[in-house]
N, CA and C atoms of all chains as a GROMACS GRO file, in nm:
protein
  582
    1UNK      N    1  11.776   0.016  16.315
    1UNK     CA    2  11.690   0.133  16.291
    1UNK      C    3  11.565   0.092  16.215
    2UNK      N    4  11.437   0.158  16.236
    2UNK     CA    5  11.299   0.129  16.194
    2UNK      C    6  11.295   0.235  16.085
    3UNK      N    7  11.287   0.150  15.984
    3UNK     CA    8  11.217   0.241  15.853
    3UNK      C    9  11.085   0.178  15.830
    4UNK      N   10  11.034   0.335  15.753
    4UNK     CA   11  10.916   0.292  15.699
    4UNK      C   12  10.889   0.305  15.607
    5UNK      N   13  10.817   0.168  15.551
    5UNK     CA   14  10.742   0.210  15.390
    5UNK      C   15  10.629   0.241  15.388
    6UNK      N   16  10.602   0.345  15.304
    6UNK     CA   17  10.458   0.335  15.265
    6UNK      C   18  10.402   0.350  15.098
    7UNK      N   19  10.327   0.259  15.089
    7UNK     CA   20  10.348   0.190  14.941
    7UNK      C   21  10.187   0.258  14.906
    8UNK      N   22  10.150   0.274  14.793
    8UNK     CA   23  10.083   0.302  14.750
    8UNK      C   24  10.023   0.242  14.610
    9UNK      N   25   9.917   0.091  14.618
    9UNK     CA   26   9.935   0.048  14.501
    9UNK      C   27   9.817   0.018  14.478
   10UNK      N   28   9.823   0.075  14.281
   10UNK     CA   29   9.703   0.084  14.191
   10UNK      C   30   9.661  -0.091  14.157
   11UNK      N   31   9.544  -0.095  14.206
   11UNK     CA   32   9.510  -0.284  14.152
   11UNK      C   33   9.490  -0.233  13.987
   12UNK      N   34   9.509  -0.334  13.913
   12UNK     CA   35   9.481  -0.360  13.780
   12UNK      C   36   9.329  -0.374  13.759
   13UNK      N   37   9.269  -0.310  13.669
   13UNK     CA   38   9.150  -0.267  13.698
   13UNK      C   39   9.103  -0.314  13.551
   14UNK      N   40   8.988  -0.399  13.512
   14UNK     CA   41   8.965  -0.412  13.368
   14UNK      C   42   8.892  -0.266  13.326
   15UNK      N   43   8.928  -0.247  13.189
   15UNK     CA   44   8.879  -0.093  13.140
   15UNK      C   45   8.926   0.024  13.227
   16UNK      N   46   9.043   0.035  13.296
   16UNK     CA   47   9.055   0.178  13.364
   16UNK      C   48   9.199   0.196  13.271
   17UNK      N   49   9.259   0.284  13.292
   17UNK     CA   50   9.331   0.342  13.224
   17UNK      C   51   9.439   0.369  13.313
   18UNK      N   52   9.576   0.411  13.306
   18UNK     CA   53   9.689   0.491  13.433
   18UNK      C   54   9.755   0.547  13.314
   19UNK      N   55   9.836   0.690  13.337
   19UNK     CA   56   9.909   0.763  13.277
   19UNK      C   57  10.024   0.744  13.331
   20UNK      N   58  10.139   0.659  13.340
   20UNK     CA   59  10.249   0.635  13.368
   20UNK      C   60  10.324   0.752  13.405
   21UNK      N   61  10.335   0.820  13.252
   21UNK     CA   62  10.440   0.963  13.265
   21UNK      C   63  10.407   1.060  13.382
   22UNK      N   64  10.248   1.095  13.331
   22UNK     CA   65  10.236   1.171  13.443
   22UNK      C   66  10.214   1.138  13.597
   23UNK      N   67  10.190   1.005  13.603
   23UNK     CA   68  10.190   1.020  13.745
   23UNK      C   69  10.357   1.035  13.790
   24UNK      N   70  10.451   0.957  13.711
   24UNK     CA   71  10.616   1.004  13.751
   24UNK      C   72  10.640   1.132  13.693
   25UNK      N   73  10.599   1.170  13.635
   25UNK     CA   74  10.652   1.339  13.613
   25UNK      C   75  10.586   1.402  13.715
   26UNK      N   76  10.468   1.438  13.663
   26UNK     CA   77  10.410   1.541  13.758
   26UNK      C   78  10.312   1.527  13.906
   27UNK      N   79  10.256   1.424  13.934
   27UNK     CA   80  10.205   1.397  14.040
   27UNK      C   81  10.262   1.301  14.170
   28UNK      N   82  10.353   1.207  14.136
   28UNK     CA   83  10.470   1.187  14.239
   28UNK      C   84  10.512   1.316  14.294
   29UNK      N   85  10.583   1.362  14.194
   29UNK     CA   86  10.716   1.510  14.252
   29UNK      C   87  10.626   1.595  14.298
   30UNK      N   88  10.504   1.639  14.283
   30UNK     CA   89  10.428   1.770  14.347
   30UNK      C   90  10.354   1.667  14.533
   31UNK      N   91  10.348   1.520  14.518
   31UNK     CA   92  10.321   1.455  14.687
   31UNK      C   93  10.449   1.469  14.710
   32UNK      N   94  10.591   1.464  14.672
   32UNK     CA   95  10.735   1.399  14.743
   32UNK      C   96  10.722   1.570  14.769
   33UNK      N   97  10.704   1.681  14.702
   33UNK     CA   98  10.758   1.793  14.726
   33UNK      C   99  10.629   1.871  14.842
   34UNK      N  100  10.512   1.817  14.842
   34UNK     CA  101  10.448   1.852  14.935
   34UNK      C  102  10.503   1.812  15.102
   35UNK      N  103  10.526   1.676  15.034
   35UNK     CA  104  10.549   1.630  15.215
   35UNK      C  105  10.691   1.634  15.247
   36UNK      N  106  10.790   1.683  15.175
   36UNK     CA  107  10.894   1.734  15.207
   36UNK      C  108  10.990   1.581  15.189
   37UNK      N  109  10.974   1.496  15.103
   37UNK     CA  110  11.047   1.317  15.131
   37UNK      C  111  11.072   1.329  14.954
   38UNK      N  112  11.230   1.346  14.960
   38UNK     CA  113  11.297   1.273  14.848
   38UNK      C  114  11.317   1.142  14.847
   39UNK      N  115  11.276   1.022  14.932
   39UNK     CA  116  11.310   0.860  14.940
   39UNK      C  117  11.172   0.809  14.880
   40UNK      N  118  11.111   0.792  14.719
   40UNK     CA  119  11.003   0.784  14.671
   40UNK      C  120  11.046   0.670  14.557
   41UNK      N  121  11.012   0.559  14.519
   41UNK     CA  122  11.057   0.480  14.394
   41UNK      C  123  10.888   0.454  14.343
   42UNK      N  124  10.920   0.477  14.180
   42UNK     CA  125  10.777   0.423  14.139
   42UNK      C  126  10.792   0.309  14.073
   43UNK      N  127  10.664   0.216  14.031
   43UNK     CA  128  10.655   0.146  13.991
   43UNK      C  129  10.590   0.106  13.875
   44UNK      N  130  10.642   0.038  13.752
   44UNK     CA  131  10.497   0.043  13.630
   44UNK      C  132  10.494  -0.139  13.677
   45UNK      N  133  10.388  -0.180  13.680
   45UNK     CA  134  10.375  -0.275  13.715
   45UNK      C  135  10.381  -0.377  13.552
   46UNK      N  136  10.458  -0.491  13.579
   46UNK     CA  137  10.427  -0.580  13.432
   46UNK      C  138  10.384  -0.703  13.478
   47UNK      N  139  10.345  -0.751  13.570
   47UNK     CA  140  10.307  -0.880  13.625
   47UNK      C  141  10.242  -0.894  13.757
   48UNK      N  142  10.124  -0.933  13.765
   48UNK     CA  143  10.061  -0.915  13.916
   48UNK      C  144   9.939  -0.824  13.920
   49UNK      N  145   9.924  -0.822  14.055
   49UNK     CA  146   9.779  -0.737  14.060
   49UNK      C  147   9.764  -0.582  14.069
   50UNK      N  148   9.910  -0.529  14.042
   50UNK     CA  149   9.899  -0.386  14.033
   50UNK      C  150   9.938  -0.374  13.916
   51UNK      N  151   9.925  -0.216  13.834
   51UNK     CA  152   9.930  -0.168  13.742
   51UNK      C  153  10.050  -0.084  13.765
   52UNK      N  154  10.071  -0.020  13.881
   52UNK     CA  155  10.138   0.085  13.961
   52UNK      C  156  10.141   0.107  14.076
   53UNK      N  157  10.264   0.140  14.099
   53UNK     CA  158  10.251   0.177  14.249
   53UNK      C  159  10.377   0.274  14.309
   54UNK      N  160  10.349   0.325  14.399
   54UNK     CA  161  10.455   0.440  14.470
   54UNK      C  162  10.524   0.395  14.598
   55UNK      N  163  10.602   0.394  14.621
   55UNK     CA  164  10.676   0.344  14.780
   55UNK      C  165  10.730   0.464  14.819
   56UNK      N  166  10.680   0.475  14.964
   56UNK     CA  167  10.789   0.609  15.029
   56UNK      C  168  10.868   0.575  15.128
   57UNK      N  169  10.984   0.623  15.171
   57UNK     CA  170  11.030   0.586  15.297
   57UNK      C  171  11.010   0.715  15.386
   58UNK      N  172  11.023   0.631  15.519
   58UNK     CA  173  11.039   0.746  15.614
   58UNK      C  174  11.097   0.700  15.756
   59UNK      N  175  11.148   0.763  15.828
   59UNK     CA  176  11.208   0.723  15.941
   59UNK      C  177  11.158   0.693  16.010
   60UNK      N  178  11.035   0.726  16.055
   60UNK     CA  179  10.940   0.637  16.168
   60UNK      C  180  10.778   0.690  16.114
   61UNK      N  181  10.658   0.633  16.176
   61UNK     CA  182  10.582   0.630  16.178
   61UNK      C  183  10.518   0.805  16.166
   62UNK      N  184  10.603   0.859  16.288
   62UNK     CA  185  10.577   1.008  16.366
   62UNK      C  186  10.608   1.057  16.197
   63UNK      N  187  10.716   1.010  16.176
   63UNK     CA  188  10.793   1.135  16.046
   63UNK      C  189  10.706   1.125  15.910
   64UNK      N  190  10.643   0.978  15.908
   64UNK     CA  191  10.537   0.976  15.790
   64UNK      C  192  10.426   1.060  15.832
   65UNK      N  193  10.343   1.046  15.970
   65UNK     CA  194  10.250   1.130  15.985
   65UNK      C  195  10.230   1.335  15.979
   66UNK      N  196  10.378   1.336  16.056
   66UNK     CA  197  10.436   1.468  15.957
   66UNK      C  198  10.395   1.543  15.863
   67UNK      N  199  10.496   1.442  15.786
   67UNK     CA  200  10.493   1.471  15.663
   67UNK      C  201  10.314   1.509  15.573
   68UNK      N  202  10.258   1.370  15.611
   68UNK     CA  203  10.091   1.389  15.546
   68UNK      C  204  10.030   1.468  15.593
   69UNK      N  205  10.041   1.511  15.716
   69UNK     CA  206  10.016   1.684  15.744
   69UNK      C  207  10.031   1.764  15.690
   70UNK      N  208  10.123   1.791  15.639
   70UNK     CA  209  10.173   1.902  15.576
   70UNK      C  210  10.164   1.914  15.442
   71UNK      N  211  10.074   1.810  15.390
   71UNK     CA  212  10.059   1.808  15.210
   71UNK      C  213   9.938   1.861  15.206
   72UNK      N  214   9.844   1.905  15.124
   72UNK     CA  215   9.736   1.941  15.106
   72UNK      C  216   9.624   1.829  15.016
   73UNK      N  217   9.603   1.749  15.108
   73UNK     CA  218   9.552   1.627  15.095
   73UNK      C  219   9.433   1.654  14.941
   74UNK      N  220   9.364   1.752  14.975
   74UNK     CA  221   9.260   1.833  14.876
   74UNK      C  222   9.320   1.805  14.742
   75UNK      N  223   9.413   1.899  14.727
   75UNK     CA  224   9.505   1.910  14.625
   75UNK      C  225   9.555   1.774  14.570
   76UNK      N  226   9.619   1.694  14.657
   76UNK     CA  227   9.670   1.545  14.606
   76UNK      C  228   9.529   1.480  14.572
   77UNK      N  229   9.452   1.440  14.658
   77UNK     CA  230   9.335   1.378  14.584
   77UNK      C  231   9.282   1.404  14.413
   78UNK      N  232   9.260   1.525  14.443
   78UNK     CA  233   9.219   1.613  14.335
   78UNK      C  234   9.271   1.592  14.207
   79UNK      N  235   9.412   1.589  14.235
   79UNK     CA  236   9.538   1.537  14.090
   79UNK      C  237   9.458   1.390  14.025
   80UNK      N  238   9.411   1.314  14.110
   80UNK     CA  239   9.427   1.169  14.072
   80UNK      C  240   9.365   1.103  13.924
   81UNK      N  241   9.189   1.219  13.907
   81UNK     CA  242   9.163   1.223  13.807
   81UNK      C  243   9.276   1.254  13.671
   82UNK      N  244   9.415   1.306  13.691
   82UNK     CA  245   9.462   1.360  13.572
   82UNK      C  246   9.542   1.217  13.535
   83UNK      N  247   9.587   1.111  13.625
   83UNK     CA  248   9.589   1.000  13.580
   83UNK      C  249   9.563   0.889  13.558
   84UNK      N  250   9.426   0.867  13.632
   84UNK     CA  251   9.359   0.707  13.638
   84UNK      C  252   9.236   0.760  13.712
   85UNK      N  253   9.153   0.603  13.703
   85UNK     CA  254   9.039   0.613  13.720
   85UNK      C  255   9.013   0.484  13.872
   86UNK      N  256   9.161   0.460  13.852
   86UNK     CA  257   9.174   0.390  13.981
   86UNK      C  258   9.172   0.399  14.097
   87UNK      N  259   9.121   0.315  14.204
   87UNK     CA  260   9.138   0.358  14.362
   87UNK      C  261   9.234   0.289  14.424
   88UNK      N  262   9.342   0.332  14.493
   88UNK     CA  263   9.467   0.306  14.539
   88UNK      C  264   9.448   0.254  14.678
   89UNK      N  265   9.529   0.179  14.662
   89UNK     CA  266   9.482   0.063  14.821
   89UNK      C  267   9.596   0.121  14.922
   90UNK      N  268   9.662   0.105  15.010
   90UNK     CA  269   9.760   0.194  15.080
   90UNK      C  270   9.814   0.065  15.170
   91UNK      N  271   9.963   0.079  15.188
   91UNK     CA  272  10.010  -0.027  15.259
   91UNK      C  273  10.106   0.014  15.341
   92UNK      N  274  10.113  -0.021  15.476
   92UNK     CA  275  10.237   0.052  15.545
   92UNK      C  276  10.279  -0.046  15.643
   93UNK      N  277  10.406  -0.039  15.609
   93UNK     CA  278  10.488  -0.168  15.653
   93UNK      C  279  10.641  -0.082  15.707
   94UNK      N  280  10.693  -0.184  15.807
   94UNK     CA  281  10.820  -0.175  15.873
   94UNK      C  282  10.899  -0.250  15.786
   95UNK      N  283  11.056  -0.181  15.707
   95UNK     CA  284  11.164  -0.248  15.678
   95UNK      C  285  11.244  -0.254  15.698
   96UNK      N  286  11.312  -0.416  15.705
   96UNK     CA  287  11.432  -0.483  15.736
   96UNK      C  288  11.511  -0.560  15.607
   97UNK      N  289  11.639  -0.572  15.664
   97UNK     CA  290  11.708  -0.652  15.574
   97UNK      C  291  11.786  -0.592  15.442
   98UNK      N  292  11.836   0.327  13.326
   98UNK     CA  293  11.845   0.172  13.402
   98UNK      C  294  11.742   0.106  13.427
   99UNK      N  295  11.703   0.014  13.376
   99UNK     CA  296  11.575  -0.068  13.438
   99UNK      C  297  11.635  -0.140  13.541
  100UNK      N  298  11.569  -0.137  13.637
  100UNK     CA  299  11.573  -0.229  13.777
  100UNK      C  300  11.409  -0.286  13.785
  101UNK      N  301  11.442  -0.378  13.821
  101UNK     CA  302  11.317  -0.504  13.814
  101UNK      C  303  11.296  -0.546  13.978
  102UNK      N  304  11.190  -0.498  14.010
  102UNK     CA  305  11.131  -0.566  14.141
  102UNK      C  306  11.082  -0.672  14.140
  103UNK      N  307  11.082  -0.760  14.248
  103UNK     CA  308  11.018  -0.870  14.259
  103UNK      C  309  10.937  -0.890  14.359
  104UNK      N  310  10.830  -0.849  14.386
  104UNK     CA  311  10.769  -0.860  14.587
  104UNK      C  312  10.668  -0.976  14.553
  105UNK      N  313  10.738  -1.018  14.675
  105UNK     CA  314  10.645  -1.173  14.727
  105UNK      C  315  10.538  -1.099  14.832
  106UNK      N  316  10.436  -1.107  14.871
  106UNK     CA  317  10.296  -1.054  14.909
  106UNK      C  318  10.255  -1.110  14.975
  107UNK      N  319  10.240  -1.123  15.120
  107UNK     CA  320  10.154  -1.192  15.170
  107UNK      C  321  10.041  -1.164  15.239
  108UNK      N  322   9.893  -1.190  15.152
  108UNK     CA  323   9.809  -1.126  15.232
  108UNK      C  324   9.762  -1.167  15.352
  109UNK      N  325   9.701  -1.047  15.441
  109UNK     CA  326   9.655  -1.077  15.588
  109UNK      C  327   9.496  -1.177  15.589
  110UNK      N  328   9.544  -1.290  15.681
  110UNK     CA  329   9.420  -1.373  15.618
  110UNK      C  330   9.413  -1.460  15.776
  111UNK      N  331   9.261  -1.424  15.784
  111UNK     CA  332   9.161  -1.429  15.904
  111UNK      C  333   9.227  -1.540  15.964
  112UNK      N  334   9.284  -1.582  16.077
  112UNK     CA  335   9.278  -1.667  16.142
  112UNK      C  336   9.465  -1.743  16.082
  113UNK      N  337   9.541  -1.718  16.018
  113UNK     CA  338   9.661  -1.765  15.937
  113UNK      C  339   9.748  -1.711  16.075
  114UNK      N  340   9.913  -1.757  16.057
  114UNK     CA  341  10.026  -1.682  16.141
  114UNK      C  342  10.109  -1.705  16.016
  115UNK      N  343  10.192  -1.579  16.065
  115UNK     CA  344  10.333  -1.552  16.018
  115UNK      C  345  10.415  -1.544  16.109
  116UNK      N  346  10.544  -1.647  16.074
  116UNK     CA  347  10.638  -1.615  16.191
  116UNK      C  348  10.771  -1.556  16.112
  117UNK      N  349  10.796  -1.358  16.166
  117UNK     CA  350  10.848  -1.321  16.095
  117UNK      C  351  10.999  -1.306  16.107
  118UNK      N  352  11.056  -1.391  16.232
  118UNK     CA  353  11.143  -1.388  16.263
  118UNK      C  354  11.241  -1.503  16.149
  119UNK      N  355  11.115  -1.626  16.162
  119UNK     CA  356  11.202  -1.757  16.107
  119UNK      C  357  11.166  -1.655  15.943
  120UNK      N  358  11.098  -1.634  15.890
  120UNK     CA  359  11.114  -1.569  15.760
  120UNK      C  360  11.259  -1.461  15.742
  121UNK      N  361  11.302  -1.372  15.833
  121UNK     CA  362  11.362  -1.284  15.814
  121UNK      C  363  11.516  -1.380  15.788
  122UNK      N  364  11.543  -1.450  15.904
  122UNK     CA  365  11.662  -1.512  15.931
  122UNK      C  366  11.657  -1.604  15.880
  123UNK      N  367  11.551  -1.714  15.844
  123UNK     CA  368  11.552  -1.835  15.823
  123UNK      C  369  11.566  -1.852  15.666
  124UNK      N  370  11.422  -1.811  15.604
  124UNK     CA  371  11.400  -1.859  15.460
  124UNK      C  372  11.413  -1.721  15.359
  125UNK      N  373  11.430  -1.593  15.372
  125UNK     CA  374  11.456  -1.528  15.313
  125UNK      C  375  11.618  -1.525  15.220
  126UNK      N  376  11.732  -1.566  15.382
  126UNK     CA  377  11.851  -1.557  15.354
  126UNK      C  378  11.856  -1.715  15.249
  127UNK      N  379  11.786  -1.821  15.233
  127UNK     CA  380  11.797  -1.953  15.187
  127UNK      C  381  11.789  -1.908  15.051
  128UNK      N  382  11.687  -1.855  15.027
  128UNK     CA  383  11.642  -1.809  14.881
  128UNK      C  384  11.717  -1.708  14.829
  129UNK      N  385  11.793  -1.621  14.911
  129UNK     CA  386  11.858  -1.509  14.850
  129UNK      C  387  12.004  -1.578  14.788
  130UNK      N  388  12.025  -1.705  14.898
  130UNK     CA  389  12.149  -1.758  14.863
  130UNK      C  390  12.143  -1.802  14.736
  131UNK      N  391  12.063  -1.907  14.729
  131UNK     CA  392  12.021  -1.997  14.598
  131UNK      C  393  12.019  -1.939  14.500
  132UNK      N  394  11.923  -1.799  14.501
  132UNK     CA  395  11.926  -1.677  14.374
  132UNK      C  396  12.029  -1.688  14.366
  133UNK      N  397  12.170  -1.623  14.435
  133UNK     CA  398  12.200  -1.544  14.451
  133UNK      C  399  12.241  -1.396  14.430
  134UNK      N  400  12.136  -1.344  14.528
  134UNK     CA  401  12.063  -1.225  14.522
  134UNK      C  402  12.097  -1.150  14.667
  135UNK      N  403  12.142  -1.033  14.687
  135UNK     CA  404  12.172  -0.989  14.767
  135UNK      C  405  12.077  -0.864  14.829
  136UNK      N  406  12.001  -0.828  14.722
  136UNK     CA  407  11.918  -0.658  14.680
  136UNK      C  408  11.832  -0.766  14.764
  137UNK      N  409  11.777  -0.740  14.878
  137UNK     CA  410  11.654  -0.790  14.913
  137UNK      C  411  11.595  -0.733  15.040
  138UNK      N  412  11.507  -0.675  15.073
  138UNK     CA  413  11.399  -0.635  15.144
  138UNK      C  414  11.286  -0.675  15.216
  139UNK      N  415  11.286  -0.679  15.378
  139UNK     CA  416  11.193  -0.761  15.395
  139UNK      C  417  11.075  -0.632  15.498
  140UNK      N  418  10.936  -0.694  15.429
  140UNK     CA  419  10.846  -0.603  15.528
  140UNK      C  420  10.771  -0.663  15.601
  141UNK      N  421  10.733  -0.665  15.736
  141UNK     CA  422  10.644  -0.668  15.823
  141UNK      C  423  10.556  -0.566  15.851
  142UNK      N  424  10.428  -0.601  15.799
  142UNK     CA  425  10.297  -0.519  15.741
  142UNK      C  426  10.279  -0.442  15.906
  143UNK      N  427  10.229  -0.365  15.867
  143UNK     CA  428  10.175  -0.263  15.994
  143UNK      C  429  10.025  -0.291  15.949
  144UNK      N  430  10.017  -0.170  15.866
  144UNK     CA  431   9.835  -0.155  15.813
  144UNK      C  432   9.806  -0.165  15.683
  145UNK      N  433   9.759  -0.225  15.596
  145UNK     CA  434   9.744  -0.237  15.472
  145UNK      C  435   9.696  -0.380  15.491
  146UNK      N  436   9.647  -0.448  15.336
  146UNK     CA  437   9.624  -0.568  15.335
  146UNK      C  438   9.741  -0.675  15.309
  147UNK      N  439   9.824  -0.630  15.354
  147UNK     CA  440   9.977  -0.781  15.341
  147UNK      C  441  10.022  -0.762  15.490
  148UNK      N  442  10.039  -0.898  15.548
  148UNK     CA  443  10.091  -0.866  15.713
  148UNK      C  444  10.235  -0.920  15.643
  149UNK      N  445  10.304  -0.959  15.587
  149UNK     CA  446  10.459  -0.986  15.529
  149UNK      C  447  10.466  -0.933  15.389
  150UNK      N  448  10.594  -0.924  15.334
  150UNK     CA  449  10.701  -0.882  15.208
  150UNK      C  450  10.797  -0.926  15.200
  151UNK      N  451  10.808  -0.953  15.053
  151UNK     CA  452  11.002  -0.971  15.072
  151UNK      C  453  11.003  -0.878  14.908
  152UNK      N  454  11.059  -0.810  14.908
  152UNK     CA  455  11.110  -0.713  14.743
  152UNK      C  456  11.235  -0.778  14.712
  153UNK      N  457  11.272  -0.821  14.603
  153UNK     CA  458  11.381  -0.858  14.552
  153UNK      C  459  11.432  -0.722  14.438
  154UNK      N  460  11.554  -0.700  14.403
  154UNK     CA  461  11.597  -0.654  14.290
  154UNK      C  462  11.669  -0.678  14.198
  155UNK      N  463  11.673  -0.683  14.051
  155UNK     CA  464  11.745  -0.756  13.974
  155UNK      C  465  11.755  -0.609  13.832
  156UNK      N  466  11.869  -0.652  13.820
  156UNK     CA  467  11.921  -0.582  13.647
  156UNK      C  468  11.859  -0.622  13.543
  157UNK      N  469  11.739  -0.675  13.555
  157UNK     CA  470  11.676  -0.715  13.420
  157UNK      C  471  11.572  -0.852  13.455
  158UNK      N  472  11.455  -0.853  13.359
  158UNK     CA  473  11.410  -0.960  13.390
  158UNK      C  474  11.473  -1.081  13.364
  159UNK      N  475  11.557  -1.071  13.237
  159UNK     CA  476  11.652  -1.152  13.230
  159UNK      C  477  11.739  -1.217  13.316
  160UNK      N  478  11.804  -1.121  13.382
  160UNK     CA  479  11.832  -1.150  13.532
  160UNK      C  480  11.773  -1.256  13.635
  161UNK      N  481  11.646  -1.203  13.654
  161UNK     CA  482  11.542  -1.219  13.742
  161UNK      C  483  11.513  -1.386  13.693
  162UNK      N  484  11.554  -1.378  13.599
  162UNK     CA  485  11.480  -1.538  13.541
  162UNK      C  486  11.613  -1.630  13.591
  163UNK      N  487  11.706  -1.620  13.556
  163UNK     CA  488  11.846  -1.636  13.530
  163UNK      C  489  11.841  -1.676  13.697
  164UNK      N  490  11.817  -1.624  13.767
  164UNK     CA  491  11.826  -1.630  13.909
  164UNK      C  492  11.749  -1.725  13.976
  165UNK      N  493  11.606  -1.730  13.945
  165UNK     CA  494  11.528  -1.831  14.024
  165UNK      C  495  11.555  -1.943  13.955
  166UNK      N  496  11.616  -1.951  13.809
  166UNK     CA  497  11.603  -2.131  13.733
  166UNK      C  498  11.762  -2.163  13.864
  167UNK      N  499  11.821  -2.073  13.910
  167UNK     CA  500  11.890  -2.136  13.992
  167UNK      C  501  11.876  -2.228  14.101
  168UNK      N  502  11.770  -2.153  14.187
  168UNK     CA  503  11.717  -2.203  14.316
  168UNK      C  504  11.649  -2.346  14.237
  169UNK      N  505  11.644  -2.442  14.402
  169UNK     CA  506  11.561  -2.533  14.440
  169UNK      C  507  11.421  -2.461  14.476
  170UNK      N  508  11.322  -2.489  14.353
  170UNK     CA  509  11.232  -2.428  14.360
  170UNK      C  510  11.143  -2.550  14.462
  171UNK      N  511  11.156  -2.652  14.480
  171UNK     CA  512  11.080  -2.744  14.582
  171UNK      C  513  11.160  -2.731  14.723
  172UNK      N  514  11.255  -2.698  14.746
  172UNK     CA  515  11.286  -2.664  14.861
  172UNK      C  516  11.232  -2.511  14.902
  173UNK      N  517  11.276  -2.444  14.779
  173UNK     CA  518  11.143  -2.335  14.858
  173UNK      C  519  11.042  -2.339  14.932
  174UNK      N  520  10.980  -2.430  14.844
  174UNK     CA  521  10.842  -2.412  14.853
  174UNK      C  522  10.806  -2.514  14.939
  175UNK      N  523  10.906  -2.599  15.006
  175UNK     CA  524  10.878  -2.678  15.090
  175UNK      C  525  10.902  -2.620  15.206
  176UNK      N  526  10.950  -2.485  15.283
  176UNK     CA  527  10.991  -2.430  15.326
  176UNK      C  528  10.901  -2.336  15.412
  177UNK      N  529  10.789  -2.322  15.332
  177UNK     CA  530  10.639  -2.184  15.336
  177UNK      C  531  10.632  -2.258  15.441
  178UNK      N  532  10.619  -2.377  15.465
  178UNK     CA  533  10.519  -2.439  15.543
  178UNK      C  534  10.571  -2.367  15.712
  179UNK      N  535  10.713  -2.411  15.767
  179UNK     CA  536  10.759  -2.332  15.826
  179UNK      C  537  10.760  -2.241  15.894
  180UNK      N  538  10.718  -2.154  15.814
  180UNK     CA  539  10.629  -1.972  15.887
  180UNK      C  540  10.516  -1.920  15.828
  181UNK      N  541  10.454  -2.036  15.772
  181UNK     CA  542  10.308  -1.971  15.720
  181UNK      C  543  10.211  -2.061  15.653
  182UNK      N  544  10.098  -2.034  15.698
  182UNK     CA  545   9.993  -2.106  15.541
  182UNK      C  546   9.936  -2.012  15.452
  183UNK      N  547   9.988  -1.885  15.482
  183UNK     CA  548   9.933  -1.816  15.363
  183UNK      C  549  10.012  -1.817  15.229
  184UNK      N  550   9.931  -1.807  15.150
  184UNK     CA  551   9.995  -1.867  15.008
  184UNK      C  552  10.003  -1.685  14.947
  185UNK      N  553  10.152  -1.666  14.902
  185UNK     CA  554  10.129  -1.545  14.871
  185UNK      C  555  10.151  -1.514  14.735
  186UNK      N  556  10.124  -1.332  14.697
  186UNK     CA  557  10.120  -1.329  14.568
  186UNK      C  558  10.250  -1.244  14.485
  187UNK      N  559  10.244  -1.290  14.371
  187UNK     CA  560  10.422  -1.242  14.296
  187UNK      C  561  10.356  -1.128  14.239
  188UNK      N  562  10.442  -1.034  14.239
  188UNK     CA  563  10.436  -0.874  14.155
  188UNK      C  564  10.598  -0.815  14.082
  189UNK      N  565  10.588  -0.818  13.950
  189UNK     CA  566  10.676  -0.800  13.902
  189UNK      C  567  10.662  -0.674  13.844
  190UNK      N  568  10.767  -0.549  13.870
  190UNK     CA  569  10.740  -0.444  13.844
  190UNK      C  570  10.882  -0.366  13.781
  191UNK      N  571  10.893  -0.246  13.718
  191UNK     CA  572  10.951  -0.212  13.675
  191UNK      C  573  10.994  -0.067  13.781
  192UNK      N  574  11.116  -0.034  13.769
  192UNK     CA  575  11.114   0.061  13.918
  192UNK      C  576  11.190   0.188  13.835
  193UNK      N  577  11.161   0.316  13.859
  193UNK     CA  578  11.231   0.438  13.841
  193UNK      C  579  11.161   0.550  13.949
  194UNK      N  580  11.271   0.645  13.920
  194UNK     CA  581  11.289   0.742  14.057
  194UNK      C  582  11.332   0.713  14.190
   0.00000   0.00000   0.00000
């Protein structure tokens, strides 16, 4: 079976800032609860070129595109100011193993 | 619980191959042995900037350390050659939700 990830990760940025809590308190759970996907792990980054990052799963490609339909993209953008000043690179990959 | 990620990264780079078959079967399972490490994850990039992944998971960095002084770190790494010349990058992260 084809799963999918889709990762979402903050580069380490000199002088920017990330709010840890809130992006796992309140701005994860309001994208997982927009697009309807409890399979979400976050990340605080301690080594490497991210600071943070979000992974989602989803069953296929169709079911991720779905889903980002149905969030209010406006709204998620919009949040991003309440935790960083960062721009999030986006990665979407097939997993195995 | 802290759970400790480990993703090996490989970025997509002009003119390079990945062969993700001998990675999946070949040198992933070598290294997982040597760890031995079983939590492991492998991605084949769709769209983003990494065309490969491998996520490891460990109970601690302690762990995580504990694990690679195991491996033949020159057989690893003698190994890349195999299914790739891209030289990839380590991200060590801390995981909740």
């Amino acid at each position: 079976m084809t799963v999918i990830r889709l990762s979402v990760l903050y580069p380490r940025t000199e002088g920017a800032t990330f709010d840890h809590d809130y992006y796992r308190d309140k701005h994860i759970p309001m994208v997982a609860g927009q697009w309807g996907v409890s399979d979400v792990e976050i990340d605080r980054g301690l080594d490497g070129l991210y600071v943070a990052a979000a992974h989602f799963r989803f069953e296929s490609i169709e079911a991720m595109k779905t889903a980002m339909s149905r969030g209010d993209g406006k709204a998620i953008g919009a949040d991003v100011v309440n935790y960083t000043t960062i721009k999030p690179v986006m990665q979407t990959s097939e997993v195995s193993g």
